[in-house]
C-alpha positions in Angstrom: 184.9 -17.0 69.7 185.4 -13.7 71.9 187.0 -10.9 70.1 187.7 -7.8 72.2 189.9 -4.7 70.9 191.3 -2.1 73.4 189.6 0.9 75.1 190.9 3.5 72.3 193.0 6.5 73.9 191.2 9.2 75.7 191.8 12.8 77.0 193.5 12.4 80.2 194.1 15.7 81.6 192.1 18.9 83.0 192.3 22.5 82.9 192.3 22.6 86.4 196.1 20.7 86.6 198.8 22.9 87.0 200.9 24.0 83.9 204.6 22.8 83.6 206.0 24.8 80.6 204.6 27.1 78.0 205.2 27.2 74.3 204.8 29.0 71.2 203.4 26.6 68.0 202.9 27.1 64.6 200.5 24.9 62.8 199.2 25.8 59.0 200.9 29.7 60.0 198.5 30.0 62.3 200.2 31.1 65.7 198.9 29.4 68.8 199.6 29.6 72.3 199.9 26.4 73.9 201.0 24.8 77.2 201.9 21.1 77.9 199.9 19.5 81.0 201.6 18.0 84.0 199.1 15.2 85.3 198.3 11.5 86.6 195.9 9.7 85.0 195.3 5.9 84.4 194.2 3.6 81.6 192.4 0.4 82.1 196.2 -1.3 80.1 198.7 1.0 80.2 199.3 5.4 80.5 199.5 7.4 77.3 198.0 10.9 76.5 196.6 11.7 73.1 196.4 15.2 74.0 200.2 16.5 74.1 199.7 20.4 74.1 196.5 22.4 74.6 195.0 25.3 73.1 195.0 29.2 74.2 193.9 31.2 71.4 194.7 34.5 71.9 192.4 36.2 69.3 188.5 37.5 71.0 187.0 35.7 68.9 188.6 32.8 69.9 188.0 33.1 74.0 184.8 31.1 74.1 186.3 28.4 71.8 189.0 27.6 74.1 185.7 27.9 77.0 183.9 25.3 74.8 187.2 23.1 74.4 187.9 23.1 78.5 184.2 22.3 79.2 184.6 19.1 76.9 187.8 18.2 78.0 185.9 18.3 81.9 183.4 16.6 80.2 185.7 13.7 78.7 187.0 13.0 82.2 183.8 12.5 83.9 183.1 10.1 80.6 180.1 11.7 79.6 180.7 11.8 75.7 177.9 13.0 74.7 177.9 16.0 75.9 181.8 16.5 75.2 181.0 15.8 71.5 178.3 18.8 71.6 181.0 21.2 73.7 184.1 19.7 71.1 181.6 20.8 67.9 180.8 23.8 69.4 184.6 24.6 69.8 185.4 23.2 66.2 182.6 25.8 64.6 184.5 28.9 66.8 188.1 27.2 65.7 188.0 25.6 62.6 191.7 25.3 62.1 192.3 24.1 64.9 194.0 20.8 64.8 193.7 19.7 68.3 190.0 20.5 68.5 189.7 17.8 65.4 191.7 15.3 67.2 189.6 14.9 70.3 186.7 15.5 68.6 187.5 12.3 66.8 188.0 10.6 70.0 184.9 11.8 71.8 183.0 10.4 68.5 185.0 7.4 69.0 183.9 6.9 72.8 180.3 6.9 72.0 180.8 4.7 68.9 180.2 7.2 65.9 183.7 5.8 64.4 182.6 7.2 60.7 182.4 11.1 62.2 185.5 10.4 64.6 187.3 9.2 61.1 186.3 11.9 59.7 187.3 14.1 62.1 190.7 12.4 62.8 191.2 13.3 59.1 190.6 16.7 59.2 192.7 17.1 62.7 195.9 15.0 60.0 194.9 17.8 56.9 195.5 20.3 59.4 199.0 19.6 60.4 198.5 17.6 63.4 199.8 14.1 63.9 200.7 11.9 66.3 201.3 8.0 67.8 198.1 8.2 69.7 195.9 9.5 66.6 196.9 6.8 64.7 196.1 4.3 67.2 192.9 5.6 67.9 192.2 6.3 64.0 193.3 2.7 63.2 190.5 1.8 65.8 187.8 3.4 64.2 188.9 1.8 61.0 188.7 -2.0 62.8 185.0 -0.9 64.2 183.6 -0.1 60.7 185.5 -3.4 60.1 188.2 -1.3 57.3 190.5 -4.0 58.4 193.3 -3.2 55.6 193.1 0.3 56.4 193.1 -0.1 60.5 196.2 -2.5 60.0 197.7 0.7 58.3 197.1 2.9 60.7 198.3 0.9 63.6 201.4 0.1 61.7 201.9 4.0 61.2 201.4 4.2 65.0 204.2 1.8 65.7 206.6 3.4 63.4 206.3 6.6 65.2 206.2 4.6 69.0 207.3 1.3 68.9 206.7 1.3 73.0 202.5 1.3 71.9 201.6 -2.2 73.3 198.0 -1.5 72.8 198.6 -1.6 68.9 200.9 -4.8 68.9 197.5 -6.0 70.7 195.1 -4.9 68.3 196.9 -5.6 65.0 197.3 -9.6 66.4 193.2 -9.0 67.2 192.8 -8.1 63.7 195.2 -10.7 62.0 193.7 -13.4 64.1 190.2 -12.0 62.4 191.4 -12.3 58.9 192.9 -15.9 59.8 196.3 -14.7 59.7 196.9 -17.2 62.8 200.9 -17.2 62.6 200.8 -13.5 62.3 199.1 -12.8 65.7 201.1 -15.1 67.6 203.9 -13.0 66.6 202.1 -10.5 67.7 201.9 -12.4 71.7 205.6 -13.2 71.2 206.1 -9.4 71.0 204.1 -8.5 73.7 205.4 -11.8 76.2 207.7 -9.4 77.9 206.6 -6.0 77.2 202.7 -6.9 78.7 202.2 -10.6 79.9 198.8 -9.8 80.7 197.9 -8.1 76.7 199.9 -11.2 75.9 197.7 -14.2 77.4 194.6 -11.9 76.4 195.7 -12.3 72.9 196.5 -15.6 72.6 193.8 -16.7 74.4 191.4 -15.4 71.4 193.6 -17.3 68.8 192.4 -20.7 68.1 194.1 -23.9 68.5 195.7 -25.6 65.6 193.8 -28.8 68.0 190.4 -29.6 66.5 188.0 -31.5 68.9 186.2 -34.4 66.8 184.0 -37.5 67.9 186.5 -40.3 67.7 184.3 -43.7 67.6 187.1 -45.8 66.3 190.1 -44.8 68.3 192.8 -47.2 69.5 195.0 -47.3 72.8 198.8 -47.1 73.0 200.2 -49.2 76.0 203.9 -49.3 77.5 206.3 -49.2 79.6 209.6 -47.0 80.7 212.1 -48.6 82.3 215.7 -46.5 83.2 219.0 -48.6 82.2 221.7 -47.9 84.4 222.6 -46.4 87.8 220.1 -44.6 89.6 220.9 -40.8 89.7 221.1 -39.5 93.1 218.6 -38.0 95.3 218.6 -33.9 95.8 219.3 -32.9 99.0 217.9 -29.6 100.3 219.3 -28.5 103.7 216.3 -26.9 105.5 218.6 -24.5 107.4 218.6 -22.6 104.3 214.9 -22.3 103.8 212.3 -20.6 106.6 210.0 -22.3 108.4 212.3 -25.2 109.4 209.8 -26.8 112.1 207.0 -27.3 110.4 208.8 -28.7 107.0 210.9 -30.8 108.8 208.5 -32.9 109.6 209.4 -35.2 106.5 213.1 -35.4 106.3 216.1 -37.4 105.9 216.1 -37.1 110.1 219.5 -35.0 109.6 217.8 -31.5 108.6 217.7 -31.8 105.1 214.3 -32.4 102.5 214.9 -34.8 99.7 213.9 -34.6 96.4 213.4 -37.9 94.1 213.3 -37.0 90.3 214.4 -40.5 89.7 211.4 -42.9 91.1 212.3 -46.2 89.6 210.8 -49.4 90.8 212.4 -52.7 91.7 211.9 -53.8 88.1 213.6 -50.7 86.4 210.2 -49.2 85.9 210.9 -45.2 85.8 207.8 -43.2 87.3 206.9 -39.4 86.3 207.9 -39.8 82.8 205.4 -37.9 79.8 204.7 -39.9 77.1 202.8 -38.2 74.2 201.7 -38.6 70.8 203.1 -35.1 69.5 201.1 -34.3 65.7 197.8 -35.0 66.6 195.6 -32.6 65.0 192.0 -33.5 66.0 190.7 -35.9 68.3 189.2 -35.8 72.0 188.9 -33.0 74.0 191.3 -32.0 77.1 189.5 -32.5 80.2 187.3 -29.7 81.3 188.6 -30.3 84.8 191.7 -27.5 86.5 194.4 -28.9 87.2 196.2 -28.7 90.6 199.0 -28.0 92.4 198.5 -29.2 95.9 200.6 -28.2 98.9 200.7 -30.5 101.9 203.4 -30.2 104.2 205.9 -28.6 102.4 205.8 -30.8 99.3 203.6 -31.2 96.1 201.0 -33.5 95.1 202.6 -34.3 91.8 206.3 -34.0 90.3 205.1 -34.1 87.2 202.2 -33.3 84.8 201.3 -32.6 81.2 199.6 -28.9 80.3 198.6 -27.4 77.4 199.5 -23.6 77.0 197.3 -20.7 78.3 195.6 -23.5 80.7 194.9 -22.4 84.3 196.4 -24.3 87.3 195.0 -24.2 90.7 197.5 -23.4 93.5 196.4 -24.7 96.6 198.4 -24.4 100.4 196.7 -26.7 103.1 200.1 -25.8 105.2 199.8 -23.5 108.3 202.6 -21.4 107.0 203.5 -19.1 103.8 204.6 -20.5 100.5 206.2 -18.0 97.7 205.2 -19.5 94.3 206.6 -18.9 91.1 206.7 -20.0 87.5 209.2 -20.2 85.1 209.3 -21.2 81.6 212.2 -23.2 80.2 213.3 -23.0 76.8 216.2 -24.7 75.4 218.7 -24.6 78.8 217.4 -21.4 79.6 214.4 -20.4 82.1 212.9 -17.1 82.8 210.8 -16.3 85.9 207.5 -15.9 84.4 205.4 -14.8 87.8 206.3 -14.3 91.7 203.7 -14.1 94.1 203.0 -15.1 97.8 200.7 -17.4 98.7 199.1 -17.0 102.3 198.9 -20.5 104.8 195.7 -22.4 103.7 194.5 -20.3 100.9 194.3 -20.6 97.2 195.0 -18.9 93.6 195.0 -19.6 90.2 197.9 -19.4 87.9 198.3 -19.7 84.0 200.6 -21.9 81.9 201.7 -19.5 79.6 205.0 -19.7 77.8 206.2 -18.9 74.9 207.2 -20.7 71.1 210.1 -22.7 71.9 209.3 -23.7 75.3 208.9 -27.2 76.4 208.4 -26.8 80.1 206.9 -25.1 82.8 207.8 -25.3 86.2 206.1 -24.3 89.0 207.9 -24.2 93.0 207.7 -22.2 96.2 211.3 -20.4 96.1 211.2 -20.2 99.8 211.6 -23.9 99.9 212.7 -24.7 96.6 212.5 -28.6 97.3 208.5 -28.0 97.0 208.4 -28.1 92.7 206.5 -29.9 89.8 207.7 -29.6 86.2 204.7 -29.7 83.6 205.2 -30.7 79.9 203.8 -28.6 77.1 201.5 -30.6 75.4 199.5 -30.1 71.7 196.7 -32.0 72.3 195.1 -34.5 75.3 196.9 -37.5 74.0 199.7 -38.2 76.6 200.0 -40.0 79.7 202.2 -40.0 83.2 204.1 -43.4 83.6 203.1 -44.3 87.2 205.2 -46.3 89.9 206.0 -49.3 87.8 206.5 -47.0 84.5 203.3 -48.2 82.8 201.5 -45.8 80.9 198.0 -46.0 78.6 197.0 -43.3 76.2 193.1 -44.4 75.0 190.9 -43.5 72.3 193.5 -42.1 69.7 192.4 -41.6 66.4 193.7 -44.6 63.4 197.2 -43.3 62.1 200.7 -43.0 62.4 201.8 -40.3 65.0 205.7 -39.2 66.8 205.8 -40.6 70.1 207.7 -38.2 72.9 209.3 -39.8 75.9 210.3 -36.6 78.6 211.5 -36.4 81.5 212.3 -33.4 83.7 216.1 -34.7 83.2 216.5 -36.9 80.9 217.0 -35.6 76.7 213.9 -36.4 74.6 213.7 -40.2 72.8 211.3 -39.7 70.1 209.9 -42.6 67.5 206.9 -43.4 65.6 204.0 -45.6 66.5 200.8 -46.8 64.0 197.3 -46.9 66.0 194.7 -49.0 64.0 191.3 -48.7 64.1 190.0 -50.2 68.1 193.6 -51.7 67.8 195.4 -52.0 70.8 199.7 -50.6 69.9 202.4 -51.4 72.4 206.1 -49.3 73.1 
């Protein structure tokens, strides 16, 4: 298993940025001149400045510690630590009350992975009267590296308290509950950060481990059936092409009177119902998913599949053999609701890959072009690998599941959930 904290917080501005405001400070009754720095800088995640005010001692004495302090700070930027730990110590010695000095110091040590000095310098920097969101973060760090987990949770918590907007400590506390086995606790951790950061999100939850354990199943039995729909046939969409771009090329297959058609209800001449899921929902170990991507295939104007089965955090390929530009987006549905999970274009006969990620509570995942909204598949989320897609005639075989009794889900993009319970015996053969 992969386990990957954050890039702690670093020094992100320079002497040589212009000044925006000055200030007087006292810290400890010790009077310091300091100015607040105006600058641009970037994070690998997300912007945020450990260092809010910066030193000018006024005192002689004090001149060539503010020289050591800029000449680390120049240091930090070009990220060679090293040598900004040397200039930060030589600074700390000049000014040893200076609580801002401690602070870096402690992330320089940090950087080049001394987290016992940075700790103890992050200390000293908190004895002397400084404090702040960042410190914590970054002291909380330290604590995870010399693996202090009870104390890092502490810290990152602290950091929270003070910033609740800190999405790189929502992401490291679920690293480090998912570390202890706290499983529940870190995906509360990826619901927080769904919305905040999708991309700290997914990262996170694709350390966590599935609650599906992969076994060798030697005496698995099959589940066979068939879905039929009782009733009148619900009526095909209609999509009129004027509204959409491109009308030439996707009207190429169409009802001859300008409009695309959509069939959600395929149903045979025997009542067999086609693109329905049927899965076996609790599961816990068996087979593994199949190690192949899935796709989403465009060809003129339509997809490959209506419907398919994906597990959560899975990768989809997206794939436009059309001459002309699709815009693709995601949403995941949740109760009645859906919410537009990503939005990007996807160039004439190219190729990109999209994740299934949605979260607790969600049951589907729909994928379409909302340029030609008629162009759509709708994927259930599944627990594990045992479900199937009723085809043409509505028949439908789930193999190798392991002996027991298991809830059967039937689901359809439009039709409400019919769940039961089936008993698979060993090499048995079971029937719906």
């Amino acid at each position: 298993m992969s386990v990957e904290f954050l890039t702690p917080y670093t020094y992100l501005t320079g002497v040589d940025t212009p000044f925006r405001d000055c200030y007087i400070l006292k810290l400890n009754n010790h009077i310091t001149r300091v100015k607040t720095i105006k600058s641009k800088y970037s994070l690998s995640f997300l912007v945020f400045c450990l260092i809010l005010f910066f030193g000018c001692p006024v005192v002689a004495s004090d001149k060539e510690a503010k020289a050591h302090y800029q000449n680390a700070v120049k240091l930090s930027q070009k990220k060679q630590w090293d040598n900004a730990v040397a200039e930060f110590l030589k600074a700390a010695e000049l000014a040893p009350q200076d609580s801002l000095i401690q602070a870096n110091l402690g992330v320089a040590f940090s950087q080049t992975g001394m987290h016992k000095e940075a700790l103890l310098s992050f200390e000293k920097a908190l004895r002397l009267g400084y404090d702040s969101p960042g410190l914590r973060y970054n002291r909380g760090v330290s604590f995870a590296r010399v693996k202090l987990m009870d104390e890092a949770i502490q810290e990152l918590e602290a950091a929270l308290n003070m910033d609740h907007r800190m999405v790189k400590a929502d992401y490291d506390l679920g690293v480090i509950y998912n570390l202890q086995g706290q499983r529940e606790k870190a995906l509360e951790k990826v619901e927080i950060l769904f919305k905040r950061n999708n991309k700290l999100a997914k990262k996170l939850f694709d350390q966590i481990k599935s609650s599906y354990t992969v076994v060798s199943v030697d005496d698995g039995g099959t589940l066979k059936g068939r879905v039929t729909l009782s009733g009148q046939v619900p009526r095909v969409r209609s999509f009129h092409l004027i509204h959409s771009p491109n009308i030439e090329f996707c009207s190429r297959i169409s009802d001859g009177r300008g409009h695309r058609l959509l069939f959600d209800f395929t149903v045979s001449q025997n009542r067999g119902l086609k693109d329905t899921i049927i899965h076996l929902a609790n599961v816990e170990k068996g087979k593994p998913f199949s190690p192949k991507m899935q796709t989403f295939h465009i060809d003129r104007c339509r997809a490959n599949r209506y419907v398919i089965g994906a597990r959560n955090g899975e990768n989809i390929l997206v794939e436009n053999t059309d001459p002309i530009q699709h815009e693709i987006a995601t949403y995941e549905v949740r109760n009645i609701y859906s919410d537009q999970t990503s939005n990007r274009p996807l160039p004439e006969k190219s190729s990109q890959v999209r994740s299934v990620f949605v979260r607790e509570g969600a049951n589907e995942f729909i994928i379409k072009c909302n340029l030609h909204p008629f162009l759509q598949t709708h994927a259930y989320l599944v627990q594990n690998p045992y479900y199937a897609v009723s085809d043409s005639e509505g028949n439908f075989s789930i193999e190798n599941v392991p002996p027991g009794t298991y809830e059967v889900i039937a689901w359809h993009p439009f039709i409400p959930e019919q769940r039961g319970t089936i008993t698979i015996t060993e090499k048995g053969e079971a029937n719906l």
